[in-house]
C-alpha positions as CSV (number, residue, x, y, z in Angstrom):
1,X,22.0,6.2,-16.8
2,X,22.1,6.5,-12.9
3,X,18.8,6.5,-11.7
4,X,17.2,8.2,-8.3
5,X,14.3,6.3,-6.6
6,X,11.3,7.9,-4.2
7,X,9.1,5.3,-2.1
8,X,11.7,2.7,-2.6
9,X,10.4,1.2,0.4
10,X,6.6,0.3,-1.8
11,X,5.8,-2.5,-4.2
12,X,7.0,-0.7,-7.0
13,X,9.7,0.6,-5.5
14,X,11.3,-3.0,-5.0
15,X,10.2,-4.4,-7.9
16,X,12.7,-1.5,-9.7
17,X,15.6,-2.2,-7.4
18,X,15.3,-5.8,-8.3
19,X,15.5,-4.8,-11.8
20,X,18.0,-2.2,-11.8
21,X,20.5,-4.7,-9.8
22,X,19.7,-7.3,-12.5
23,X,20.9,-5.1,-14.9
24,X,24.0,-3.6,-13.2
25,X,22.6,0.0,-13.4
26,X,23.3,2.5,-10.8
27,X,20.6,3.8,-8.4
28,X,20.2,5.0,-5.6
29,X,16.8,4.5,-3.0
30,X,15.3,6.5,-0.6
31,X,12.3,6.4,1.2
32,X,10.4,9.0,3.7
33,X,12.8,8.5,6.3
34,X,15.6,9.6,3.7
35,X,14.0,11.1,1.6
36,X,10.6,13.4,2.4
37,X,9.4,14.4,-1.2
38,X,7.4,17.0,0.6
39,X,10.1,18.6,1.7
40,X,11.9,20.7,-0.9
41,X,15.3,20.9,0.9
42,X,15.2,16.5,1.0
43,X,14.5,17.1,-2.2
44,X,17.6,19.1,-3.5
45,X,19.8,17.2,-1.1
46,X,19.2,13.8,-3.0
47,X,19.5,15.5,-6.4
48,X,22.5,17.4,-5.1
49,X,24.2,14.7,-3.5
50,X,23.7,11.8,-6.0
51,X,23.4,13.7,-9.0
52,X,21.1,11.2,-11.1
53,X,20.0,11.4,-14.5
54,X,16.7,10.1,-13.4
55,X,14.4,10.6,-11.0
56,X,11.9,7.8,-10.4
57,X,9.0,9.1,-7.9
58,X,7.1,6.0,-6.5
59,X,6.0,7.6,-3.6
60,X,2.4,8.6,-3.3
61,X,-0.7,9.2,-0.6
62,X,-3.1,6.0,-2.5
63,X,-5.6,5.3,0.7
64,X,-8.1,6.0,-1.5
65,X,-11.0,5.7,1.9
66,X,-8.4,8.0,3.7
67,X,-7.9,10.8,1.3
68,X,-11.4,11.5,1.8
69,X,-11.0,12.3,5.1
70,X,-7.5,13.4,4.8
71,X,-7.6,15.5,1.7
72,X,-4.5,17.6,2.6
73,X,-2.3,15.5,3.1
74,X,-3.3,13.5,0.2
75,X,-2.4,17.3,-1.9
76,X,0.4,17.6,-0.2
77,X,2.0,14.3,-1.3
78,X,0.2,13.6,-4.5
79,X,0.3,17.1,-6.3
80,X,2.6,19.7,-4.1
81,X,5.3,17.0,-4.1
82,X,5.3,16.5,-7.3
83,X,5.4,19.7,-8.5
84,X,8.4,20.4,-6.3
85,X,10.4,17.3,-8.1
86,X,9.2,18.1,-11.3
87,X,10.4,21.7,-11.1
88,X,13.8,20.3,-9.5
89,X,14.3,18.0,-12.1
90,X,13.7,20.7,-14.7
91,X,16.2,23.2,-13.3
92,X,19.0,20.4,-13.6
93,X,18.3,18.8,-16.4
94,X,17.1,15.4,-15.2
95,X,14.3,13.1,-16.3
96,X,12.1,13.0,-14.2
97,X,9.3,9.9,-13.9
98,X,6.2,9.8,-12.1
99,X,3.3,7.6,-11.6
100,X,-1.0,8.2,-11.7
101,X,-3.8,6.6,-11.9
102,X,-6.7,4.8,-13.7
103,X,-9.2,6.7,-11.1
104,X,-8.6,10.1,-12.8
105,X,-11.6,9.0,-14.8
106,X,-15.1,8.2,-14.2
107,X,-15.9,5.0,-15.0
108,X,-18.6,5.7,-17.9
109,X,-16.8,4.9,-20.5
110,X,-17.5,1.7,-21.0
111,X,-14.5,0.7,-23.2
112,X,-10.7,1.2,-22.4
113,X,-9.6,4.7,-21.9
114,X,-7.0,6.0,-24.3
115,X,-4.6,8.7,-23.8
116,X,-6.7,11.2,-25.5
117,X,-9.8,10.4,-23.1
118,X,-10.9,13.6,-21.1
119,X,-10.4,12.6,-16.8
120,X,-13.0,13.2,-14.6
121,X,-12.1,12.2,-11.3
122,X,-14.7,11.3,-8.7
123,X,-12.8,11.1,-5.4
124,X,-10.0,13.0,-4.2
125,X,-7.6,10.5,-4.5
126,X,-8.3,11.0,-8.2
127,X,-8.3,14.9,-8.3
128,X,-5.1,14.9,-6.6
129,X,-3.6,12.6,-9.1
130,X,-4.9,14.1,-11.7
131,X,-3.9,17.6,-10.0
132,X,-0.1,16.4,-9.9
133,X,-0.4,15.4,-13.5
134,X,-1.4,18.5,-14.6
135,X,1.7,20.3,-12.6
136,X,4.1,17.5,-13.9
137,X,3.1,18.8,-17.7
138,X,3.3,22.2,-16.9
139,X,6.9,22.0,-15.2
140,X,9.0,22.8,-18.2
141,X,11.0,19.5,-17.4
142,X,11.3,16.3,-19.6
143,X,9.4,13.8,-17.7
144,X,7.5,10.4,-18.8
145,X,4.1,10.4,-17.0
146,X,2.2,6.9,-16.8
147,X,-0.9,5.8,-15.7
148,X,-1.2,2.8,-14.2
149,X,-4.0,0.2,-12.1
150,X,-4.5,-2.2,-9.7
151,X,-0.3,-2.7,-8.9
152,X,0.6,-5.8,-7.3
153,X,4.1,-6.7,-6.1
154,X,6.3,-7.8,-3.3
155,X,4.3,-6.5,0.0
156,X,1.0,-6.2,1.8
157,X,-0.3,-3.4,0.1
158,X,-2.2,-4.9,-2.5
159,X,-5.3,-6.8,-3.7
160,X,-4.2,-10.3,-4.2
161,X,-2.2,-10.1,0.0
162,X,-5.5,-9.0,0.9
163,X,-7.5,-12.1,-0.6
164,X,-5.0,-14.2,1.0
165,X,-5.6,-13.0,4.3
166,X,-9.4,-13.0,3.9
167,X,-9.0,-16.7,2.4
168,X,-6.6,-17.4,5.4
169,X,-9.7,-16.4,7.5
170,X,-13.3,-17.2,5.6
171,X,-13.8,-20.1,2.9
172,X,-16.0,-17.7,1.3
173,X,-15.3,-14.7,-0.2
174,X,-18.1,-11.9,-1.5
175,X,-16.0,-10.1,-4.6
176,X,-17.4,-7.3,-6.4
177,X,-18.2,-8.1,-9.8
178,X,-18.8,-5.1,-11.7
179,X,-15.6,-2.7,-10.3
180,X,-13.2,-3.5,-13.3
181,X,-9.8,-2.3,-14.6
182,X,-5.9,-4.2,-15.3
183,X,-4.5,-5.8,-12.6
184,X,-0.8,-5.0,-13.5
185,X,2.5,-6.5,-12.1
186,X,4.6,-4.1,-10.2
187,X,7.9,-5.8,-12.0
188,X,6.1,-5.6,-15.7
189,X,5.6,-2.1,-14.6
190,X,8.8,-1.4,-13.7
191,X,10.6,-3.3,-16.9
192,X,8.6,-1.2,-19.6
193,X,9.8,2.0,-17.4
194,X,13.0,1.2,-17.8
195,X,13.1,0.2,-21.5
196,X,11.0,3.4,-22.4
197,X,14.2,5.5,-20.9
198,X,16.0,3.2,-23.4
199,X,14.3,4.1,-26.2
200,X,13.8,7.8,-25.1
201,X,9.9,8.1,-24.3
202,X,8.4,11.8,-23.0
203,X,5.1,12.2,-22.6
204,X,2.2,10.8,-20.9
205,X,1.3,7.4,-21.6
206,X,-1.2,4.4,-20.0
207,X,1.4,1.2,-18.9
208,X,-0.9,-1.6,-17.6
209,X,-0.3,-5.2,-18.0
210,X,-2.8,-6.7,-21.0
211,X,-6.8,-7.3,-20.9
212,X,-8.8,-6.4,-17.9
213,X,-10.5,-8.1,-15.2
214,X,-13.1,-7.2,-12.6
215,X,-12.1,-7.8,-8.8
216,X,-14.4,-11.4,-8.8
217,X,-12.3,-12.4,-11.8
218,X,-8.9,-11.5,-10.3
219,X,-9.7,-12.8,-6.9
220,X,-11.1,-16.2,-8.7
221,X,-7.9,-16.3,-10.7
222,X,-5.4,-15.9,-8.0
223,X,-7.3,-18.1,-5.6
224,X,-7.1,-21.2,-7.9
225,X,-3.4,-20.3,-8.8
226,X,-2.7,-20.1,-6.0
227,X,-4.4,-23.3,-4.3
228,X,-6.2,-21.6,-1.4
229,X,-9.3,-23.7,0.3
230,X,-11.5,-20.2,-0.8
231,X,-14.1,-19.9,-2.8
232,X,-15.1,-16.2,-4.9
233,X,-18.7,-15.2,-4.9
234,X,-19.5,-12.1,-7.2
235,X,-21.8,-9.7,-5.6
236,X,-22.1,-5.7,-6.7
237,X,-20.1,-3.4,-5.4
238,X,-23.0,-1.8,-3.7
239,X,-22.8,-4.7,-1.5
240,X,-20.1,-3.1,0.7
241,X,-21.5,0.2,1.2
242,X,-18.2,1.9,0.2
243,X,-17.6,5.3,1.9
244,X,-16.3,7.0,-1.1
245,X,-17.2,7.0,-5.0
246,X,-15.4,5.1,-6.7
247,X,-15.5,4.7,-10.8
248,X,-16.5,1.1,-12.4
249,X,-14.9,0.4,-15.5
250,X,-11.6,2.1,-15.5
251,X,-9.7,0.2,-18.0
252,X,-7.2,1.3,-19.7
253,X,-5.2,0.5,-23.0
254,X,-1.7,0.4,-23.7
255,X,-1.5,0.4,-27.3
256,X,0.5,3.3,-27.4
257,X,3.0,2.4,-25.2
258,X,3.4,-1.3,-26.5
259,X,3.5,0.3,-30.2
260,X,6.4,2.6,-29.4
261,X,8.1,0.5,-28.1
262,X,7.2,-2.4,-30.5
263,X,6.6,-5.3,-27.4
264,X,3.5,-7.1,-26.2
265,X,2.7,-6.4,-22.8
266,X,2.0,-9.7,-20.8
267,X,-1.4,-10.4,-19.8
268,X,-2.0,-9.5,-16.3
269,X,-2.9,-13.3,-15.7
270,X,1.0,-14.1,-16.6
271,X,1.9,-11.4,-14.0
272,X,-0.5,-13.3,-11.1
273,X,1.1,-16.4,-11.6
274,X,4.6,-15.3,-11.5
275,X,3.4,-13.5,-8.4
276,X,2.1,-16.6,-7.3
277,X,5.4,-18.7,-7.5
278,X,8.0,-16.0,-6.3
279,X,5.7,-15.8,-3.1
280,X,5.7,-19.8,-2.6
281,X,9.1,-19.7,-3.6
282,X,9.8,-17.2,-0.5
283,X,7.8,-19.2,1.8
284,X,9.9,-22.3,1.4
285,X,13.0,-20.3,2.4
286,X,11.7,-19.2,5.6
């Protein structure tokens, strides 16, 4: 297996070259500056040039405020991209693995989504995920297609670096309460990938770390894992006036996935302290 990787340069992106170089498989990364996934020539130049039997897409437009605003772009990197891979994968026989999201449903549910589950986006970040799913599955190529929520990892674009900046700069902190889905680990994330090449998975499937949280009960976990001098206060999510709609409960299970494969998926608490000591562990070698 010699794997290709898009948006190598994002959380999940590291957390699978730290995995592939653990296990001594070959890979190559690129990011925008190497590799512009909206650009079909970058495209066929990577695939050309380092002729993998994978192709790992981690890029995407996720500003969720932004594509709003921005819903072009967001189209153009979300869906038209993908399309373009898919289809280039396809025409060469390559696997081809791409990444969506729990926001390509609504919320009103009330219990964790399945893979059968009809999605109702209710942004444009959603519909344009949802948009590239639908083009991925229509391709013709062999691809594994996974949902996936609230990815933390190695970097600053994530939920738990934002608490610790806000607990860097206020004691308290006003969480919302009632937005809830699986925080998930951007290395668990990237191990169960990789093991369901192993075992030869197609299809789409939801990979999130185990149980669910809301934001108050993430930030309330991390914070006393963590040690900061913070202290979470739940209020609704109301409370922030967001600019864009944005589901509740967006849950979702991986019971498929984990029975496949026959594993347990860690509990996303596992994944927050690991996160937790890798990051203290860094700070003491600086």
């Amino acid at each position: 297996m010699k794997i290709a990787i898009t948006g190598a340069d994002g959380q999940l992106g590291l957390a699978f070259q730290k995995e592939l170089l653990e296990r001594g498989i070959a890979y190559v990364a690129t990011d925008v500056a190497t590799c512009d996934i909206t650009r079909l020539g970058d495209i066929n130049v990577l695939l050309e040039g380092h002729k993998p039997t994978v192709l790992i897409n981690c890029a995407a437009y996720n500003l969720v405020d932004e594509a709003q605003q921005q819903k072009d772009i967001a189209e153009t990197v979300n869906s038209r991209a993908v399309q373009m891979m898919a289809r280039a994968c396809q025409a060469r026989g390559i696997k081809f693995v791409h990444y969506s999201t729990d926001y390509v449903f609504d919320g009103e549910k009330y219990d964790l989504y399945t893979e059968d589950d009809a999605p109702r986006p209710l942004n444009v970040y959603g519909s344009t995920k949802l948009e590239g799913e639908k083009l991925v599955q229509t391709s013709g190529a062999d691809y594994l297609l996974l949902r996936t929520s609230w990815v933390f990892g190695q970097g600053r674009q994530n939920f738990l670096y934002k608490v610790s900046q806000w607990a860097a700069k206020n004691r308290i902190l006003r969480i919302a309460s009632d937005e809830v889905s699986v925080p998930t680990a951007a290395e668990d994330l990237a191990r169960i990938t990789l093991l369901a090449l192993d075992k030869g998975l197609s299809g789409l499937y939801h990979l999130t770390n185990s149980g669910y949280a809301s934001r108050y009960e993430l930030a309330k976990f991390f914070i006393q894992a963590a040690g900061l001098d913070a202290f979470a206060i739940p209020v609704p999510a109301a409370h922030f006036q967001p600019k864009v709609v944005r589901p509740l409960f967006t849950a979702m299970s991986n019971q498929k996935i984990s029975s496949q494969l026959g594993i347990i998926i860690p509990a996303w608490q596992e994944g927050v302290e690991k996160y937790v000591r890798e990051n203290s562990e860094h700070e003491r070698c600086l």
